[in-house]
C-alpha positions in Angstrom: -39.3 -66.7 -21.9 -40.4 -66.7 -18.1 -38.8 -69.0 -15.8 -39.3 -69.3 -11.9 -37.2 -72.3 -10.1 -39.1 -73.8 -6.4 -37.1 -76.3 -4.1 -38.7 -78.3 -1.5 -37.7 -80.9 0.5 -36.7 -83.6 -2.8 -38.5 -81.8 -5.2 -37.6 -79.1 -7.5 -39.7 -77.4 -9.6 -39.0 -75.5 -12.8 -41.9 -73.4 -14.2 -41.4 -72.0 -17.8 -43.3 -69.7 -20.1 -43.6 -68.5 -22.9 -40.8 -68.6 -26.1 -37.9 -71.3 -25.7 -35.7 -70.5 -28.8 -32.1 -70.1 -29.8 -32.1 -66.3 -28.4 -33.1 -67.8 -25.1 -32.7 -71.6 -24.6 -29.4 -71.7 -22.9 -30.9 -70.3 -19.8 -32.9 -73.1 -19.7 -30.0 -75.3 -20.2 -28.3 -73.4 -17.4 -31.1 -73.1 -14.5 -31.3 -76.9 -15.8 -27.7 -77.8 -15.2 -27.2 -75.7 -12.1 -30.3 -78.0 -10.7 -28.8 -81.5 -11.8 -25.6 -80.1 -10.6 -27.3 -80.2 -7.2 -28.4 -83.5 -4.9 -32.4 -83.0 -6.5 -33.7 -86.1 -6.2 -37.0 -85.4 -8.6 -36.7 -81.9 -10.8 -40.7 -81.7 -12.1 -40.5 -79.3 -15.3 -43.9 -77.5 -16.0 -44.0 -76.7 -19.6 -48.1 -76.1 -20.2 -47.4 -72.3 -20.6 -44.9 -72.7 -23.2 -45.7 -71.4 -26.7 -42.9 -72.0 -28.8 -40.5 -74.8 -28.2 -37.2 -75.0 -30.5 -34.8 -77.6 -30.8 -32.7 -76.0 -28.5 -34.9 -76.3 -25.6 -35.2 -80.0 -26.4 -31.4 -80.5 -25.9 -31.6 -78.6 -22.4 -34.1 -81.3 -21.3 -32.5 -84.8 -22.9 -29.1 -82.9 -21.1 -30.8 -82.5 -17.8 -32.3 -85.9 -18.1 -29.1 -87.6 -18.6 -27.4 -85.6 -16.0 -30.1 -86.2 -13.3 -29.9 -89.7 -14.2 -26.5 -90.2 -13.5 -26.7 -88.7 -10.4 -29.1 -91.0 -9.2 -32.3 -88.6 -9.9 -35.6 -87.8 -12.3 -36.8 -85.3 -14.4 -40.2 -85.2 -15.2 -41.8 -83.0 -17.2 -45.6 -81.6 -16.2 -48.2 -81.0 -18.6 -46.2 -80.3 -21.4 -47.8 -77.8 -24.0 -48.8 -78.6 -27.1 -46.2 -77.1 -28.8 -43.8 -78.9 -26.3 -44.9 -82.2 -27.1 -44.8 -82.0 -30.9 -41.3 -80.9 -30.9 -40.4 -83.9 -28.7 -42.5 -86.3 -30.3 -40.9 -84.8 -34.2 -37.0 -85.4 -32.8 -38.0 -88.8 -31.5 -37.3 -87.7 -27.5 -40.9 -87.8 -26.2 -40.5 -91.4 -25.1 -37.9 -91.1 -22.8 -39.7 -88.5 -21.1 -41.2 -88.6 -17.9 -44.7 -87.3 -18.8 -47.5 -86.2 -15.6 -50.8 -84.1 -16.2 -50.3 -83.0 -12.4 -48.6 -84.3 -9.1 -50.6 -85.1 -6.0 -50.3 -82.0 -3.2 -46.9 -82.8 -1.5 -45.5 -82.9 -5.1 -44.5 -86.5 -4.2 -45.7 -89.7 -5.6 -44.8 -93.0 -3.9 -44.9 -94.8 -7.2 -42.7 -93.6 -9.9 -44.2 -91.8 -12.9 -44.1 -94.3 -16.3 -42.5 -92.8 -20.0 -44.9 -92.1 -22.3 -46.0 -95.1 -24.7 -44.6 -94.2 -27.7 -46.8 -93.0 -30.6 -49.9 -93.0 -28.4 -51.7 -90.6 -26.1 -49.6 -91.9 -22.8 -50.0 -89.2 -20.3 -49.3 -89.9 -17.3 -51.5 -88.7 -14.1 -50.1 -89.0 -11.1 -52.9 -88.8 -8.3 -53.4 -89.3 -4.3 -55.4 -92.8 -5.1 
């Protein structure tokens, strides 16, 4: 697994790549925690170059979620892979995700991003328009 973490202004950004599995998923959790730990407003998770995607590194995100939430922020996931998106869809988590295909240049949206519709195709694109 590859991971890279980008702050700024509001917006944190958490790249990962590659394998998320029980040998390796608790970094995740941790580079996850240390950022909700943190005043991060939005924390945008790519996940589109993520191959495998184990139950473990669906527990570091619904954990991050909750614990951005209750700080007041948002995690939102960008262009999860395939793999990504099954796993969250088969444990019954995908709909209280956060979902964008890609975030306007700034990183910042005025309008919030909307949960994926459950059982249905509901990506999300944020754009400039």
């Amino acid at each position: 697994m590859w991971l890279s973490c980008e702050v700024h202004g509001d917006v944190t950004t958490v790249s990962v790549a590659g394998e998320v599995d029980l040998s390796n998923a608790h970094l995740l959790a941790e580079l996850l925690e240390n950022v909700a730990g943190v005043r991060a407003p939005l924390v945008v998770v790519h996940l589109a170059e993520v191959t495998f995607f184990g139950a473990h590194g669906t527990e570091a995100l619904v954990r991050a979620r909750r614990l951005l939430r209750e700080r007041g922020g948002r995690l939102v996931l960008c262009r999860p892979s395939r793999v990504v998106r099954r796993v969250l869809d088969v444990t019954g988590t995908l709909p209280g995700f956060e979902i964008v295909t890609r975030l306007p240049p700034d990183g910042v949206d005025q309008r919030p991003a909307r949960p994926v519709a459950p059982g249905g195709a509901g990506v999300v694109e944020l754009s400039g328009s």
